[in-house]
C-alpha positions as CSV (number, residue, x, y, z in Angstrom):
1,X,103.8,186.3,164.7
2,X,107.0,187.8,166.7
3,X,109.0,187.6,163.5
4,X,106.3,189.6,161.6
5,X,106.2,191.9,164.9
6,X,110.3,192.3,164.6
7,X,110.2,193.0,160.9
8,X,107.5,195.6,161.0
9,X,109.6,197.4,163.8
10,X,112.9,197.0,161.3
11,X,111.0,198.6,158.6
12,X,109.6,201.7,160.7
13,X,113.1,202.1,161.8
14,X,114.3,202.4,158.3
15,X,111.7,204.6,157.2
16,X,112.3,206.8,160.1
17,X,116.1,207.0,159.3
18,X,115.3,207.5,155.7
19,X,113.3,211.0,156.4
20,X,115.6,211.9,159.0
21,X,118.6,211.4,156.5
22,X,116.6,213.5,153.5
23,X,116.0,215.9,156.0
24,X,119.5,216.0,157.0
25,X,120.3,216.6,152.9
26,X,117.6,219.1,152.7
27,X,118.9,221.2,155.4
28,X,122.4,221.0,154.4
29,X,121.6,222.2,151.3
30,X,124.2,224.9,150.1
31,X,123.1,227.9,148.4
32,X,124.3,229.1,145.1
33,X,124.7,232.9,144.3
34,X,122.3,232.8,141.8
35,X,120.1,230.9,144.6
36,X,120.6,233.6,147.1
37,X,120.0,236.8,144.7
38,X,116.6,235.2,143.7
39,X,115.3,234.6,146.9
40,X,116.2,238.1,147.9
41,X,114.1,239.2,144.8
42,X,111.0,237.5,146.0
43,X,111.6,238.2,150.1
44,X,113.2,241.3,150.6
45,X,111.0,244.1,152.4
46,X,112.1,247.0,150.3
47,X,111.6,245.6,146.8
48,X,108.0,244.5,148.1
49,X,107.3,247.9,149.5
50,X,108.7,249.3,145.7
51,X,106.4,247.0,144.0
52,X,103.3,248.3,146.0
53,X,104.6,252.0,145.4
54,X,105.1,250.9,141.4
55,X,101.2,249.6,141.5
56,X,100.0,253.1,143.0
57,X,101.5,254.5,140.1
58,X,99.7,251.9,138.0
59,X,96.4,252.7,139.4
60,X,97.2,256.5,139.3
61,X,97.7,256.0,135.1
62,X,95.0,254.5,135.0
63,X,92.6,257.0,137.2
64,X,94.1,259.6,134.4
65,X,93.1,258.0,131.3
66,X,89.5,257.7,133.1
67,X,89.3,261.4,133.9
68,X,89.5,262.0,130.0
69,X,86.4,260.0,129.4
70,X,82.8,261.5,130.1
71,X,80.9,261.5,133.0
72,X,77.8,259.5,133.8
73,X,75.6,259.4,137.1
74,X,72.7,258.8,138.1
75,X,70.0,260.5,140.1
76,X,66.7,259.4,142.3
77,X,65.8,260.9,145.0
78,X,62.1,260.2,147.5
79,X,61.0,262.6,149.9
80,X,58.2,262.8,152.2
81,X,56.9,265.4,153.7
82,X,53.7,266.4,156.0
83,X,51.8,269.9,156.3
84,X,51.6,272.5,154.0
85,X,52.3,271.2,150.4
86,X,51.9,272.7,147.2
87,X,49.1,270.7,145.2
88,X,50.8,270.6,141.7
89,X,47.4,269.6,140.4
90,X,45.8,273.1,141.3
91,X,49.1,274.7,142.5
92,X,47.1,276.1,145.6
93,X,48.5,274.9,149.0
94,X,46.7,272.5,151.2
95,X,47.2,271.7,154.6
96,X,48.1,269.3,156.8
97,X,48.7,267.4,153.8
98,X,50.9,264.4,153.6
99,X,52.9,264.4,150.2
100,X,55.1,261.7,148.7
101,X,57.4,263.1,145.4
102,X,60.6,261.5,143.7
103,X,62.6,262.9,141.6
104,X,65.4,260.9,138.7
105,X,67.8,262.3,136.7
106,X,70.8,261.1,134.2
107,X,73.5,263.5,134.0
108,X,76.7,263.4,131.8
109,X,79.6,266.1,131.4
110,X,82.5,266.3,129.3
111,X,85.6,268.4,129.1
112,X,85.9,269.6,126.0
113,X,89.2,271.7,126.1
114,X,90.5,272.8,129.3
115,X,94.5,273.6,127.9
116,X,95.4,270.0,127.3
117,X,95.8,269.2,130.8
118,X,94.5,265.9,131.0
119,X,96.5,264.5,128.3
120,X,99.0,266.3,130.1
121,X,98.3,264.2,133.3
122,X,98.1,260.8,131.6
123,X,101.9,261.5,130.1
124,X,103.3,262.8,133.6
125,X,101.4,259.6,135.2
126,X,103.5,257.6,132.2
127,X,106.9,259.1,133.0
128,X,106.5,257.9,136.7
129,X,104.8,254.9,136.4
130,X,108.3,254.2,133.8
131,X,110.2,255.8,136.9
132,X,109.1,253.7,139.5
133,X,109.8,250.7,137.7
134,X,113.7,251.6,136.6
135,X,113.6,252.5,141.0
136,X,112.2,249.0,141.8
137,X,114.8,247.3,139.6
138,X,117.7,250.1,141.1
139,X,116.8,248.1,144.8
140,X,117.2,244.8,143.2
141,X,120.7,245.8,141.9
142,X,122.0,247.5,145.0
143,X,121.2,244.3,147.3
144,X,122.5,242.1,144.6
145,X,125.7,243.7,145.0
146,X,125.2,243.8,148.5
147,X,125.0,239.9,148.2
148,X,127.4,239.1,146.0
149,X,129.8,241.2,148.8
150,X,128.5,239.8,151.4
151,X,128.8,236.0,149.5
152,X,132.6,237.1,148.2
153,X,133.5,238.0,152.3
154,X,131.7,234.7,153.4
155,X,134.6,233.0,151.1
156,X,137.0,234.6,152.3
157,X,136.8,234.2,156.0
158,X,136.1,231.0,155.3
159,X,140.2,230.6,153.4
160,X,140.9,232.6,156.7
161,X,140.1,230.1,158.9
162,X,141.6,227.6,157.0
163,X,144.9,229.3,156.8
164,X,144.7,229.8,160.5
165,X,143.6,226.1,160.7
166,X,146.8,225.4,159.0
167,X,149.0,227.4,160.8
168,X,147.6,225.9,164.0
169,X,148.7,222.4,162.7
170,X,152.2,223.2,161.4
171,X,152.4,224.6,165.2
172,X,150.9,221.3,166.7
173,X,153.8,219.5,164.8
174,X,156.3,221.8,165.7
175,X,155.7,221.1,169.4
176,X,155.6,218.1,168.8
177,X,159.2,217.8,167.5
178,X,160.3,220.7,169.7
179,X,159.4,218.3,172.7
180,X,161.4,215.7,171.7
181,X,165.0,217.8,170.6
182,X,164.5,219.4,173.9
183,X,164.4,216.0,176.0
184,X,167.3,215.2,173.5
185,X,169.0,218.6,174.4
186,X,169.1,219.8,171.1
187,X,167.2,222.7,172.2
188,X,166.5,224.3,175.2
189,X,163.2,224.2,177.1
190,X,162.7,228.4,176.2
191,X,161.6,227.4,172.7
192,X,159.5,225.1,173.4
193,X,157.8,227.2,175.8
194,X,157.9,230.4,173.2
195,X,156.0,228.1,170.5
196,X,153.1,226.6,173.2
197,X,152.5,230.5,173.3
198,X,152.3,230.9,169.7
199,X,149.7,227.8,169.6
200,X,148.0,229.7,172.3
201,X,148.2,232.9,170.3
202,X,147.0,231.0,167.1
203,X,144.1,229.3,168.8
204,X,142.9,232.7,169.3
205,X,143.6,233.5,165.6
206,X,141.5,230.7,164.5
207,X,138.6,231.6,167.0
208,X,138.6,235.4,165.4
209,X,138.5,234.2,161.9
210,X,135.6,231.5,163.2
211,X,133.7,234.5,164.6
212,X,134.6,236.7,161.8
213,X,133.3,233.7,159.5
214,X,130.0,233.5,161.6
215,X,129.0,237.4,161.4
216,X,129.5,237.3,157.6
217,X,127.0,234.5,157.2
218,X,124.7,236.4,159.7
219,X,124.9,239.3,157.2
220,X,124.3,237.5,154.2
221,X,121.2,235.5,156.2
222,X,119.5,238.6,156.9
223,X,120.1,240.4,153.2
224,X,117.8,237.1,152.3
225,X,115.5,237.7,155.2
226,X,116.1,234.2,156.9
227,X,115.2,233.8,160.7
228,X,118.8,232.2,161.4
229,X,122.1,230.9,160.4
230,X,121.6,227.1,161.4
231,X,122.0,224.9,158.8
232,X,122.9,228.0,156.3
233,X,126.2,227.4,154.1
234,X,126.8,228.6,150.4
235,X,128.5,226.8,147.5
236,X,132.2,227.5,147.0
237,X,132.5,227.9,143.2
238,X,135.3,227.0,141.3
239,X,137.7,230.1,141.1
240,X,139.8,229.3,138.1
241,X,143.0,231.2,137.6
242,X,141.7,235.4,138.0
243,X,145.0,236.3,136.1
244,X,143.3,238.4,133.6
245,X,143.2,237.4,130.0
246,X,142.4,240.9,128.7
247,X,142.7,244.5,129.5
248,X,139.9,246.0,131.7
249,X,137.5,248.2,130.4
250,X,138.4,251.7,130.0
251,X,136.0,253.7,132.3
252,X,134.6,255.8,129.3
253,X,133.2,252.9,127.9
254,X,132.1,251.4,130.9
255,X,130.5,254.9,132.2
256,X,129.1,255.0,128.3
257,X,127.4,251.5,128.5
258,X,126.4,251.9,132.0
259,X,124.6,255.2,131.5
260,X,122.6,253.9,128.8
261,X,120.8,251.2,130.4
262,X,121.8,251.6,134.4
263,X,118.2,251.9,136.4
264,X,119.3,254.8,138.6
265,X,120.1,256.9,135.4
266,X,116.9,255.9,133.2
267,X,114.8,256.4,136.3
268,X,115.9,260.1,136.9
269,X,115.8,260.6,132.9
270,X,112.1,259.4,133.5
271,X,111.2,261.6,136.3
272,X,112.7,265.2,134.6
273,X,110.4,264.2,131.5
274,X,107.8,263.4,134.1
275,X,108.4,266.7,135.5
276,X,108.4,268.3,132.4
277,X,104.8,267.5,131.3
278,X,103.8,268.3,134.8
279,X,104.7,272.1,133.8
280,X,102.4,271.9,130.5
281,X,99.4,270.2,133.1
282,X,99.9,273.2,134.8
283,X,100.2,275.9,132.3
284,X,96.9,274.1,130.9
285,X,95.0,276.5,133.9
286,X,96.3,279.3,131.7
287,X,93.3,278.5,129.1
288,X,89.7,278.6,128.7
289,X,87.9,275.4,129.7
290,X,85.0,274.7,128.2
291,X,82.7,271.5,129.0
292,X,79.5,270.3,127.7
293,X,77.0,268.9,129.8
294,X,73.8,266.8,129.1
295,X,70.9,265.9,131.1
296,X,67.4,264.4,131.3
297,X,64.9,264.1,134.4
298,X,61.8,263.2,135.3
299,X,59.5,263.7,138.5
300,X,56.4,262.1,140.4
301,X,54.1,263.8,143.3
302,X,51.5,261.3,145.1
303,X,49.0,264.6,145.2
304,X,48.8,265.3,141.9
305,X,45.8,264.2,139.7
306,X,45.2,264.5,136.0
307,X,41.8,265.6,133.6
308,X,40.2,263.1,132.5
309,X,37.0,265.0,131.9
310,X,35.3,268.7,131.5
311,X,32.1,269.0,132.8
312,X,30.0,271.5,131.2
313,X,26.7,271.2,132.8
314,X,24.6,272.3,135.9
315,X,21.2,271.7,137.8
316,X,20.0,274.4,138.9
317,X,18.1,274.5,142.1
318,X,14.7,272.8,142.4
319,X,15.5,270.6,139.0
320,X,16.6,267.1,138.7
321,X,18.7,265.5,136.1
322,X,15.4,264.0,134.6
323,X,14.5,267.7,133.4
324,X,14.9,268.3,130.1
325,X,16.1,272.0,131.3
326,X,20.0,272.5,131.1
327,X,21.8,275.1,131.6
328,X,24.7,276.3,130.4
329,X,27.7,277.2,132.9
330,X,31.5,277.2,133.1
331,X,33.1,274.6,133.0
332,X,34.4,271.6,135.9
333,X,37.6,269.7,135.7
334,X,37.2,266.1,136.6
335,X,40.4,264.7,138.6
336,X,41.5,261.1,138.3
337,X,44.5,259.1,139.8
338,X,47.8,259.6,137.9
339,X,50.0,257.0,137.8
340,X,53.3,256.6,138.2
341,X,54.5,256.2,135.1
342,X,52.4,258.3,133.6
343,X,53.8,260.9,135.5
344,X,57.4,260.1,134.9
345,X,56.8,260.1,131.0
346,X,54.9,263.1,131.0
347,X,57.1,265.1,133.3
348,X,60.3,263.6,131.2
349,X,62.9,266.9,130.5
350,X,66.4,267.2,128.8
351,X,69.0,269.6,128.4
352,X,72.0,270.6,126.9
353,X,74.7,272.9,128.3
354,X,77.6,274.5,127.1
355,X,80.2,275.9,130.0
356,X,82.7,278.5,129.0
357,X,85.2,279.8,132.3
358,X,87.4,282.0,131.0
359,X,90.6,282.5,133.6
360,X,91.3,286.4,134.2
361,X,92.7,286.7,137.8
362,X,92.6,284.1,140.4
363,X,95.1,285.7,142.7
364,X,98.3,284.5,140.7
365,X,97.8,280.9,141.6
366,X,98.2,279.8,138.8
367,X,101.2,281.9,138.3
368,X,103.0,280.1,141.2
369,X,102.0,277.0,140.2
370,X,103.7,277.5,137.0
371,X,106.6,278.6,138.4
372,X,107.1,276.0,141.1
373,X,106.6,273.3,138.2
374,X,109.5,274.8,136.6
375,X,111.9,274.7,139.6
376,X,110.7,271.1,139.7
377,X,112.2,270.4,136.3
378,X,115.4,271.9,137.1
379,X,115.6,270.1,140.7
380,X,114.9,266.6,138.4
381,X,117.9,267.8,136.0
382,X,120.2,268.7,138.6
383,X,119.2,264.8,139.9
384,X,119.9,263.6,136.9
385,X,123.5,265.4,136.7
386,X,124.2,264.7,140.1
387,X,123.4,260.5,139.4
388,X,125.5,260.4,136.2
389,X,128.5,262.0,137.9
390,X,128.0,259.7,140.7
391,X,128.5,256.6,138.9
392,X,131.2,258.3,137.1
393,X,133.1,258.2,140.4
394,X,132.2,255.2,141.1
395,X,133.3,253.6,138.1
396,X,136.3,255.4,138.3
397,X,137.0,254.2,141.8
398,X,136.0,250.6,140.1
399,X,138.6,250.4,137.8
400,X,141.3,251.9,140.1
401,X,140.5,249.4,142.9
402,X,140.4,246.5,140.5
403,X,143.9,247.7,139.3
404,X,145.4,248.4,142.5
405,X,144.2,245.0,143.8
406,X,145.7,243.3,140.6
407,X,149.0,244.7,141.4
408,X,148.5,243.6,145.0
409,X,147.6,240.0,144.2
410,X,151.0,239.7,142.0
411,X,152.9,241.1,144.4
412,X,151.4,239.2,147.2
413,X,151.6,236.3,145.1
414,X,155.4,236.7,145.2
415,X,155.9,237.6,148.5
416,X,154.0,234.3,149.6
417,X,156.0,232.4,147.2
418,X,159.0,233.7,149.1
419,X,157.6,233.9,152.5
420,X,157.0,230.3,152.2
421,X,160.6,229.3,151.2
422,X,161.8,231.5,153.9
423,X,159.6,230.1,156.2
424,X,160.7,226.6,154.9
425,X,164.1,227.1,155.8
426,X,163.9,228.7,159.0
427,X,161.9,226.0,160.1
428,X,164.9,223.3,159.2
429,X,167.5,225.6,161.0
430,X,165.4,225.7,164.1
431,X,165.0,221.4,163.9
432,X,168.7,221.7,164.4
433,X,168.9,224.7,166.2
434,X,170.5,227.3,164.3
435,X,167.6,229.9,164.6
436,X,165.8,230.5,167.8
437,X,161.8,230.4,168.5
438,X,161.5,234.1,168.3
439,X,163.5,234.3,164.1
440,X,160.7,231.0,163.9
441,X,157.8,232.5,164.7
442,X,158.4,235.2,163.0
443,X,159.0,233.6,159.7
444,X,155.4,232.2,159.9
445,X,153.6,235.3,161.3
446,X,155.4,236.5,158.2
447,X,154.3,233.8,155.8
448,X,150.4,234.2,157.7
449,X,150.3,237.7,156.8
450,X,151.8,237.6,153.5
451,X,148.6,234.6,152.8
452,X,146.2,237.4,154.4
453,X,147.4,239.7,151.8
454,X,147.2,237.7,148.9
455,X,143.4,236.2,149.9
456,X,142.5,240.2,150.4
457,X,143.6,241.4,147.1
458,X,142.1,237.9,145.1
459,X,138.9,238.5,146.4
460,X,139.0,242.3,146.1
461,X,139.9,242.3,142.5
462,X,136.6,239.9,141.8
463,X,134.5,242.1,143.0
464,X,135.9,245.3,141.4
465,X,136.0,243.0,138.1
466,X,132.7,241.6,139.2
467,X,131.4,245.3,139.4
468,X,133.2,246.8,136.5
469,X,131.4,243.7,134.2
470,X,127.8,244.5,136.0
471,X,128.3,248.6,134.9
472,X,128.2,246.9,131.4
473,X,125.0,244.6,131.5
474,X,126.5,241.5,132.2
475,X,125.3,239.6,134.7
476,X,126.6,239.2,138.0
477,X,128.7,236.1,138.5
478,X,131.5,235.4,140.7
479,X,132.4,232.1,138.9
């Protein structure tokens, strides 16, 4: 019994430290670009606002199509009323009468010309329904390159601290040997003092770049819409060699490509044609309208009676019906119950109506509203320019960043090459003490900066590329 009782604790101590280790896994979980730009799709509060602005749009297409179709409603109606009535029966009034009537009707109306304007509607409605969608997929672009920045700076803060991390432990060594060729007297106590304040100075170089490290995973956290940073890293892909194999694209080309398919351009070409077939809905008021309209109804009154005889004869006074006297008078209606039913088929009318309005003066309105649909037009062309000559620029600016950062990352890639033999030697002159601290620590804030540099203009020329490859449909990639 105890060894069952010790097993059975063994086991539930396992099975705890199983979840606890998957959970562990789970939240350490690193998250891919690809990862990151998805979740943003389904999480992020502006494309979910766009998506409920592109289904308005939906609805509002479809509202337009509907208008075209013809109208059908129904009537019924039951009224009571108490006092003087109208006896349809008779059609003399009564009095203090109490009177139950309904009334039903089935009405339809259709537009059978009115200048084209609902057709006109249903394209306008098309344009911006085609509009809104090329603006939701716009947002999705912007924050995807706002997270492949923010996912490119997360990187590099992250070789930051390492190089810092680095410099920090060449330092740590360098005390360490400075200690002991000062208690040799190789050197005096002044450099060892100088390079305990470069540690110090480092230290604080490495806490920068850890906080500089921390706020660029708090932006890249709250482009995804996540409550925190804990337990938050991202995948370091595999940067092979970014020399570049071939020649950039020229920025005609990429301006060319990037116009034709580009969200932001296809969504202003949409709203000028949407614009456009706004101004024919509008110069539709310019027209007769004509509409045709069809009804039937029926009615029922609880005082009204039907015939349902004539009678003809008379007694007159001191005979009986047993006389074979009769006289001839004029004659009697006799009144029974009418149903109903009876009523409502018998009282059944229908008619059909034609409607001409012919528009002659209506104060100009119509007028203005023409002409304020056409500066609407040229305010959605002027949009349009304005976007196109935008990207321009910024494809321009693209492809001379990516440039300039090319050039930068060879020459850095040089300088560090030379920094680091220079730094090198220094460092074996002041083991034996040919060079002081200060020419020391100056070789290595040299070689630090010169690493800077080069980290700066690597991961500036991926993004430019990056962006440069995105203006031409590819997808964006960092790998």
């Amino acid at each position: 019994m105890f060894n069952y009782f010790i097993m059975s604790k063994i086991t539930y101590c396992l099975l705890i430290l199983f979840v606890l280790v998957n959970v562990n896994i789970v939240a350490q979980e690193k998250w891919s670009l690809k990862e990151c730009i998805e979740h943003a799709y389904e999480n992020n509060i502006q494309i979910k606002q766009q998506k409920l602005s592109t289904e308005i749009n939906q609805n509002a297409l479809k509202q337009t199509k509907m208008d075209a179709l013809p109208s059908l409603n129904l009537g019924a109606s039951h009224n009571f009323s108490y006092g003087r009535a109208l006896d349809e029966t008779t059609y003399e009034f009564t009095r203090n009468q109490e009177v139950q009537s309904s009334n039903f009707s089935v009405n339809s109306n259709v537009v059978l010309f009115n200048g084209f304007k609902k057709w006109k509607a249903v394209e306008k409605n098309k344009f911006s329904l085609k509009a809104s969608l090329e603006e939701l997929e716009k947002i999705k672009n912007d924050i995807s390159l706002n997270i492949v920045s923010a996912y490119l700076q997360i990187l590099f803060n992250q070789e930051l601290v390492q190089i810092a991390q680095n410099q920090l432990e060449v330092t740590e060594q360098q005390i360490q040997r400075t200690e002991k060729l000062v208690e040799a007297g190789s050197l005096p106590r002044g450099s060892l003092l100088e390079i305990q304040s470069q540690r110090a100075r480092e230290e604080l170089n490495l806490v920068d770049a850890k906080n500089q490290l921390e706020s660029s995973y708090l932006t890249l956290t709250q482009l995804l819409e996540l409550e925190t940073t804990e337990d938050f890293d991202i995948l370091r892909p595999d940067f092979e060699s970014i020399k570049t194999q071939d020649p950039l694209v020229s920025v005609e080309n990429a301006y060319n490509e990037a116009e034709s398919f580009l969200p932001r351009i296809k969504g202003a070409e949409y709203t000028v044609e949407a614009e456009k077939e706004a101004l024919k809905e509008a110069k539709g008021d310019i027209y007769p309208r004509l509409t045709l309209n069809v009804a039937y109804g029926s009615r029922y009154s609880s005082i009204r009676d039907r015939i349902s005889d004539v009678d003809t004869t008379i007694a007159p006074f001191g005979f009986t019906e047993q006389d074979d006297i009769v006289y001839t008078s004029q004659p009697s209606p006799v009144y029974e119950d009418y149903p109903f039913l009876n009523q409502l088929e018998d009282n059944a009318n229908s008619s059909i109506m034609f409607n001409l309005s012919i528009p002659i003066f209506n104060g100009w309105q119509t007028r203005r509203k023409i002409s304020n649909a056409r500066v609407n037009v040229l305010n959605a062309q002027y949009q349009l320019e304005d976007k196109k000559n935008r990207l321009y620029k910024e494809i321009q600016n693209a492809h001379s960043d990516a440039i300039a950062a090319w050039k930068r990352y060879i020459s850095s890639e040089k300088t560090v090459e030379s920094m680091e033999e220079t730094f090198s030697y220094t460092e074996q002159k002041f083991e034996v003490g040919l060079v002081n601290s200060v020419e020391y620590n100056t070789a290595k804030k040299d070689l630090t900066k010169a690493e800077s540099d080069l980290l700066q203009a690597k991961y500036e020329y991926i993004f430019k590329s990056r962006i440069l490859d995105f203006y031409q449909g590819k997808p964006l990639t960092i790998e």
